[in-house]
C-alpha positions as CSV (number, residue, x, y, z in Angstrom):
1,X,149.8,7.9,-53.6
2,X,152.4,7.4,-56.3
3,X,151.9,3.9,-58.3
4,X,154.4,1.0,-57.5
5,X,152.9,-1.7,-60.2
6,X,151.0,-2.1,-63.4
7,X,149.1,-5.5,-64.3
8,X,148.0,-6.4,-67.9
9,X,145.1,-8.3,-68.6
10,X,147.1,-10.7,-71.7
11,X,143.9,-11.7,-74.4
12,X,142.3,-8.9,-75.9
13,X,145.1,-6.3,-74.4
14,X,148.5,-7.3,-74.8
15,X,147.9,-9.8,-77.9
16,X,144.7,-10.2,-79.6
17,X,141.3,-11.3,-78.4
18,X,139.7,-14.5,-78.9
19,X,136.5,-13.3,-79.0
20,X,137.4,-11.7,-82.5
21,X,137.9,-15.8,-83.4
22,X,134.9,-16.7,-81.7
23,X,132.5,-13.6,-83.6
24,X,133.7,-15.4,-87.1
25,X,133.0,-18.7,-86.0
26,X,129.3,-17.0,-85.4
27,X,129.4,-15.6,-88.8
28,X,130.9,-18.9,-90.5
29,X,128.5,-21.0,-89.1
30,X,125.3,-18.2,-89.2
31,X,125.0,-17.7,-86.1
32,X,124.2,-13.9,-84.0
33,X,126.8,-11.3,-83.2
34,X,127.6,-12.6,-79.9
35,X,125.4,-15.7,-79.7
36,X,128.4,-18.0,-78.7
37,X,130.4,-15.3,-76.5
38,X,126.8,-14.7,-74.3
39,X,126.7,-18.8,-74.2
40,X,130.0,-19.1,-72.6
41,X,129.5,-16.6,-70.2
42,X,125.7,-18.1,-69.5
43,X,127.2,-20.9,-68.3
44,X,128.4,-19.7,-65.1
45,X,131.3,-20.9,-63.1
46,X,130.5,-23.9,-63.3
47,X,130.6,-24.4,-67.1
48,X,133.0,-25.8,-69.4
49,X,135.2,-22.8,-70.0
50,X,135.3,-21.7,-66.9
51,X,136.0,-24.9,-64.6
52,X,139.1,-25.4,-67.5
53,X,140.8,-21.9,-66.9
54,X,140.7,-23.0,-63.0
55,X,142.4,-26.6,-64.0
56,X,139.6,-28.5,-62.7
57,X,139.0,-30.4,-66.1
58,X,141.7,-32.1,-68.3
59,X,141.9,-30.8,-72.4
60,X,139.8,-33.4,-74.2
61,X,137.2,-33.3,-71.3
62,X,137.0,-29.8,-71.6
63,X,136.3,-29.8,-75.7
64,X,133.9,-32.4,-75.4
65,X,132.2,-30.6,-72.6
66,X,132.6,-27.4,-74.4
67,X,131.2,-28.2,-77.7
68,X,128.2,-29.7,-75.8
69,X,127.1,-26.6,-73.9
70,X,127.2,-24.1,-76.8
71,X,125.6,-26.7,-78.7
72,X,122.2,-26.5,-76.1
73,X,120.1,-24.1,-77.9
74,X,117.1,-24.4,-75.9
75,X,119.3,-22.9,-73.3
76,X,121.6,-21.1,-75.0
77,X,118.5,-19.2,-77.1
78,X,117.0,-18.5,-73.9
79,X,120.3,-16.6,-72.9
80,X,120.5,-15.1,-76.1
81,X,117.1,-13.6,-75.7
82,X,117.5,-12.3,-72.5
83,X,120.8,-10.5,-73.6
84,X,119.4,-9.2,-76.3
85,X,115.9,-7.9,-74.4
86,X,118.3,-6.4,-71.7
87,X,119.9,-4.1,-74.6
88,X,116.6,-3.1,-75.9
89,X,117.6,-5.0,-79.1
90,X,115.2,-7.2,-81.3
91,X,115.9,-10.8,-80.8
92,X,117.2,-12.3,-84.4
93,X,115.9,-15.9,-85.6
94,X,117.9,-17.9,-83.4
95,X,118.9,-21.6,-84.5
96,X,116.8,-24.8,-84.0
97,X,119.6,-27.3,-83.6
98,X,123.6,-26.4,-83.7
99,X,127.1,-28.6,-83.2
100,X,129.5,-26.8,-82.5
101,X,133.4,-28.8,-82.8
102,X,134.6,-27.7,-79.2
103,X,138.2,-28.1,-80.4
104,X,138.2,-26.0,-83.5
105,X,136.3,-23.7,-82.0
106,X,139.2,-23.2,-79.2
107,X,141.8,-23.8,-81.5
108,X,140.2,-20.4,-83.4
109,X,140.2,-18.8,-80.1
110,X,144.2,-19.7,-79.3
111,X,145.5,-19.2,-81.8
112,X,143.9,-16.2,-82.3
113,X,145.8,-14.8,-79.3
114,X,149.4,-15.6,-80.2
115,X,150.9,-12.2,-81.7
116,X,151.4,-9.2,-79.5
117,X,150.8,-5.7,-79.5
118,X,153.6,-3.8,-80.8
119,X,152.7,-0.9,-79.1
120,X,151.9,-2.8,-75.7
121,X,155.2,-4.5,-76.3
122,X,156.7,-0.6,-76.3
123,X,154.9,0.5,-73.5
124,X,155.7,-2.8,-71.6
125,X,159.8,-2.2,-72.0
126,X,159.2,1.7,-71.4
127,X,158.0,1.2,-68.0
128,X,160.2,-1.6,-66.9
129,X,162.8,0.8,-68.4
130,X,162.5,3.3,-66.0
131,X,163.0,1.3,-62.7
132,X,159.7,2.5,-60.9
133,X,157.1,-0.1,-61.5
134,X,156.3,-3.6,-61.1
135,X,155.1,-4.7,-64.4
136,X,152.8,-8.0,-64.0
137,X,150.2,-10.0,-65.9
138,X,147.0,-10.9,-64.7
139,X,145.5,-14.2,-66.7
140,X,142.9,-16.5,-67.1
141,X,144.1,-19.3,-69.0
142,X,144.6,-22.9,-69.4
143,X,147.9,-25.2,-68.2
144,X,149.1,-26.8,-72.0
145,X,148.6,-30.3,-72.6
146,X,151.5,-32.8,-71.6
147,X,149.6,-35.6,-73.6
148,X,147.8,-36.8,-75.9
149,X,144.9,-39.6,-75.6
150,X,145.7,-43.4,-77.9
151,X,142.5,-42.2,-80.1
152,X,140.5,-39.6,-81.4
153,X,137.0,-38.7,-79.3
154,X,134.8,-41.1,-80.4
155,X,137.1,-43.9,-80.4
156,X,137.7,-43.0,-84.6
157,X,141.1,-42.5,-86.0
158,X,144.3,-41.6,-84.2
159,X,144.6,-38.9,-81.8
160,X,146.7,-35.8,-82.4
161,X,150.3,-36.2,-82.0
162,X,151.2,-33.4,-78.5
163,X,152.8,-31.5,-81.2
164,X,150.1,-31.5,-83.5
165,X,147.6,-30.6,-80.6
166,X,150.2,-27.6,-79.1
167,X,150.6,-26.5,-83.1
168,X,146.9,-26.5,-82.9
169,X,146.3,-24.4,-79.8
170,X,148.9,-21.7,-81.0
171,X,151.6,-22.9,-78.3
172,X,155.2,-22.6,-79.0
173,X,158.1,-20.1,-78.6
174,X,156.0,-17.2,-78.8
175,X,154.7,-17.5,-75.4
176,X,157.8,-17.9,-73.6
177,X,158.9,-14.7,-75.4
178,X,155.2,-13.4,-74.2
179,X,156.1,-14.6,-70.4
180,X,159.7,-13.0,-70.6
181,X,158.3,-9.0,-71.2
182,X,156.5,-9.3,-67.3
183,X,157.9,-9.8,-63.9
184,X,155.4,-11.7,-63.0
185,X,153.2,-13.9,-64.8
186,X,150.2,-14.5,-63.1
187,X,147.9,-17.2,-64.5
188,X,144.2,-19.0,-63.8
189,X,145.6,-22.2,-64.3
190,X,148.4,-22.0,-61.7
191,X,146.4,-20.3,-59.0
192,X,142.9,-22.0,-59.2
193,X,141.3,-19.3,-59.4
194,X,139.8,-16.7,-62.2
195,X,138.6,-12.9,-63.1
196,X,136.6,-11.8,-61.8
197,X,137.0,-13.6,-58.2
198,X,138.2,-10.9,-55.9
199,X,140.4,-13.2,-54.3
200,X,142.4,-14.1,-57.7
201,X,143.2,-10.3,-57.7
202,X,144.1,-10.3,-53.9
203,X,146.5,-13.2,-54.7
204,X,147.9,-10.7,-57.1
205,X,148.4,-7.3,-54.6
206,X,150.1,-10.1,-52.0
207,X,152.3,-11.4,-54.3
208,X,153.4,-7.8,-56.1
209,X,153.5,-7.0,-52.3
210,X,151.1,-3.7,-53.2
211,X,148.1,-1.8,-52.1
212,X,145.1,-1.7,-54.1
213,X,145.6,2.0,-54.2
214,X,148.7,1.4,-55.8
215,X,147.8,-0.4,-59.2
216,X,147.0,0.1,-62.2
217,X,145.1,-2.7,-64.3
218,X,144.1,-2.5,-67.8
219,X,141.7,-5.3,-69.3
220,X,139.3,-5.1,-71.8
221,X,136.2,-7.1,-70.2
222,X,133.8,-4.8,-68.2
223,X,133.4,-7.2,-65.6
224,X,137.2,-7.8,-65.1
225,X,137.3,-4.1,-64.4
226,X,134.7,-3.4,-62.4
227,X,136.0,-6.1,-59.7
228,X,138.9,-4.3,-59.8
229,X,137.4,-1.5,-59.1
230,X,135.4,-2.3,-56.2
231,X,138.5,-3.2,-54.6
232,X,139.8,0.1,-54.9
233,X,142.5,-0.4,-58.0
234,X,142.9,2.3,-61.0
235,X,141.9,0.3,-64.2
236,X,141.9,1.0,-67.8
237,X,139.8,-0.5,-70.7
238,X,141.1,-1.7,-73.9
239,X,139.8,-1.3,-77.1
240,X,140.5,-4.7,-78.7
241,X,141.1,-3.4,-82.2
242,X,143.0,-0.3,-80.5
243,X,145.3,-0.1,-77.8
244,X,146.3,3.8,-78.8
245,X,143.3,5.3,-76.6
246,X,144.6,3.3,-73.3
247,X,148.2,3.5,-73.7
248,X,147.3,7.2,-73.4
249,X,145.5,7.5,-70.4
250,X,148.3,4.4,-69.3
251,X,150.7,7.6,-69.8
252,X,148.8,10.2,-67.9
253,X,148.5,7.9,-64.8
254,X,152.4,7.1,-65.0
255,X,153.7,10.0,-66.2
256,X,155.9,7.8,-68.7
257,X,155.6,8.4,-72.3
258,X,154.6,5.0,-73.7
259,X,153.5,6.2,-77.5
260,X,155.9,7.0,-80.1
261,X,153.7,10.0,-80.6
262,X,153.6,11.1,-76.6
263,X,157.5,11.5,-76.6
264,X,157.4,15.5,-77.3
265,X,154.1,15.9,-75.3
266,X,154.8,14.2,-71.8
């Protein structure tokens, strides 16, 4: 069966990933490879992160909350360990006390994710270009602030200004440029739901009005994928530092040359 859409996972594939923001914080602050990235995820669906990409906790909640959780090293050590024993990889000295600034830390992370992939920008328009595919992305993200609290957290000095805090987050034209390359922009924050819930990819296939069999979905989270998968769509992984490996195999599936270089071998 012939594909009718393609979906794009937007952090990490079509502009960059903020787990690249959140591995410096680690190393500016002396902390594991990963220690921070294994703590959000250790936190489940209901933690911080995760009840904020559904829109179930307002901005300044959500960084106080944030900062909090991967600031818990008893538990967060004890995920850390576990990760590390599941990998077969000796456990590093792990920290006895940490606080971690829930808004820088995000701010890192957005802002992080603001430019876009040339090349996924190329193979966006190529196969809008050619008439046969809905070309969509799939999200998690946050909804933008509309306003800012009288003071800081803490009750110390004056707030951000909404400017200041949507300067801070990486928010501006850019992402209404970003919005413009899809025909549909499919986002956590909107829907209520979040990858990897199968039904947040169901949403999706009824609103694209496709079959699972039909898609294509590239994202470069394993987990993202493999819920795809199980639902029976074609997916792709994306190297974070390198789209040029899944643009390729993007280009085999659609039969559309999406690489400068492909144009003389597809």
């Amino acid at each position: 069966m012939p594909f009718k859409a393609v979906i794009f996972d937007i952090g990490g594939v079509v502009v960059g990933s903020p787990l690249f923001a959140i591995n410096r914080y680690e190393k500016e602050h002396g902390l594991p490879f990963q220690y921070l990235n294994v703590a959000i995820t250790a936190q489940g669906r209901g933690g911080a992160f995760q009840q904020f990409e559904r829109s179930e906790l307002d901005l300044y909640t959500f960084y106080r909350r944030f900062g909090q959780e991967l600031s818990d090293v008893e538990k967060n050590n004890a995920a850390f360990t576990k990760f590390c024993q599941s990998r077969g990889q000796e456990v590093p000295k792990l920290p006895t006390k940490l606080k971690v600034d829930g808004r820088e830390l995000f701010g890192q992370m957005m802002r992080t994710s603001t430019t876009v992939d040339p090349k996924m920008r190329t193979a966006i328009m190529r196969l809008k270009e050619t008439g046969r595919f809905t070309v969509a992305a799939l999200t998690n993200n946050f909804a933008p602030p509309t306003q800012v609290p009288a003071s800081a957290e803490g009750g110390g000095g004056k707030a951000p200004s909404l400017d200041e805090e949507l300067q801070h987050l990486g928010l501006g034209s850019s992402q209404d440029q970003l919005r413009k390359l899809f025909d549909f922009y499919i986002e956590s924050a909107v829907v209520g739901k979040r990858k990897p819930d199968p039904e947040f990819y169901e949403y999706a296939l009824n609103l694209l009005k496709v079959k699972p069999s039909e898609v294509v979905f590239l994202d470069d989270i394993g987990p993202n994928l493999k819920a795809a998968q199980k639902l029976g769509i074609t997916t792709i992984r994306v190297d974070s530092s390198d789209s040029t490996p899944a643009l390729a195999q993007l280009s085999k599936l659609t039969g559309v040359p999406l690489l400068e270089s492909a144009n003389s071998k597809l």
